[in-house]
C-alpha positions in Angstrom: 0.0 0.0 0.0 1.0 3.7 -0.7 2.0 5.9 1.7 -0.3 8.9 2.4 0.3 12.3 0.9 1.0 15.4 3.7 -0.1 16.8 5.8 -1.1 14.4 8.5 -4.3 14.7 10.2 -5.0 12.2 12.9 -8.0 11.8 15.0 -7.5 11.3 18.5 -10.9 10.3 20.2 -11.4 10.3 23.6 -13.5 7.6 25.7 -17.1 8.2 24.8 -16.7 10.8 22.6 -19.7 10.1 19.8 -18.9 12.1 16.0 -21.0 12.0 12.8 -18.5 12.4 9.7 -19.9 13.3 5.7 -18.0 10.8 3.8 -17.0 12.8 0.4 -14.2 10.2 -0.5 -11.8 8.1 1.5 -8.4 6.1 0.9 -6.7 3.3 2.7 -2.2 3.8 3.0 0.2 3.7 4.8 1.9 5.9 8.0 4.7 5.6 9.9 3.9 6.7 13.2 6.3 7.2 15.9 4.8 6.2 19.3 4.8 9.1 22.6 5.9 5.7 24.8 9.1 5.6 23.2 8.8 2.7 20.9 10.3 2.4 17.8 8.5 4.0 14.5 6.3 1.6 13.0 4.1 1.5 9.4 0.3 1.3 9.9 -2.6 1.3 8.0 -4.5 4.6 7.5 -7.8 5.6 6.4 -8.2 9.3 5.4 -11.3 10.2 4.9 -12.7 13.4 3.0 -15.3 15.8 4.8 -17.1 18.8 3.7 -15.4 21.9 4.5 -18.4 22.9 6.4 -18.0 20.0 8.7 -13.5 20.8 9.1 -13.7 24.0 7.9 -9.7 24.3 8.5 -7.3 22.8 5.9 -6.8 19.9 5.1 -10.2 19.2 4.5 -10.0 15.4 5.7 -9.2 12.9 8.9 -6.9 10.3 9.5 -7.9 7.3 11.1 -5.3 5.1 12.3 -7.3 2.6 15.1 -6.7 -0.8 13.4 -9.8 -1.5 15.0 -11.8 1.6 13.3 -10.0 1.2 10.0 -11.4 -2.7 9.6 -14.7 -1.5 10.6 -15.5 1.5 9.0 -13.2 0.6 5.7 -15.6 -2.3 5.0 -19.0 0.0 5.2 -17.7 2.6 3.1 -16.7 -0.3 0.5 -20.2 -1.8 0.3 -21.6 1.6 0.3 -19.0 3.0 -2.7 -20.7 5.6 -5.2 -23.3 6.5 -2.5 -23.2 9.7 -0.7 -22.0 8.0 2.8 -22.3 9.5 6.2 -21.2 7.2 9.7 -21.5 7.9 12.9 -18.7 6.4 15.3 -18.5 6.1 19.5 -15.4 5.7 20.9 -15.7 3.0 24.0 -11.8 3.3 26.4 -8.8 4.5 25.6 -6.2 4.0 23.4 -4.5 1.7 22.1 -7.6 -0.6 23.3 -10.3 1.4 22.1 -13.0 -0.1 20.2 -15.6 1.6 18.4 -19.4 1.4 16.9 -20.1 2.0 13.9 -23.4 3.0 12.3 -23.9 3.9 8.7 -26.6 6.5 8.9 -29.5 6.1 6.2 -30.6 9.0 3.9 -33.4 10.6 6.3 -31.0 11.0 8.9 -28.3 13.4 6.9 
């Protein structure tokens, strides 16, 4: 996989935290990350995922999503839902790095 273009914008959630996110366009690649704990840098998967401006009105105009967790989940609704206009909804349950999240692909009447 390719490595993603810069600037960087992670998404750090915090326990609980609930966010809706307008899916414009997305793409899976690859980041090496270099852990606060001291570990070595390591690769990971990505998914960036495109909003409107009106939802991150600051550049750049997407999120990075780096839970492994998050990126198997939401990676595989946004695949069976390709060519639609997509819009999720994700919870954050603990803390890093063993949060896991819920995902909800929100229908039509609730955009």
């Amino acid at each position: 996989m390719a490595e993603l273009a810069r600037p960087y914008e992670i998404y750090e959630w915090k326990d609980g935290e609930t966010r809706e996110f307008t899916v414009e366009r997305w793409e899976l690649g690859d980041l090496e990350i270099h852990p606060r704990d001291g570990r070595p840098p390591k690769m990971i998967e990505v998914l960036r995922i495109h909003v409107p401006v009106e939802e991150k009105p600051e550049f750049p105009h997407y999120w990075d999503l780096t839970s492994s967790r998050l990126v198997a989940q939401l990676s595989s609704i946004l695949e069976a839902r390709r060519g639609r206009g997509q819009r999720v909804k994700v919870t954050a349950i603990g803390t890093a790095p063993r949060t896991h999240y819920s995902v909800t692909w929100l229908p039509a009447s609730l955009r």
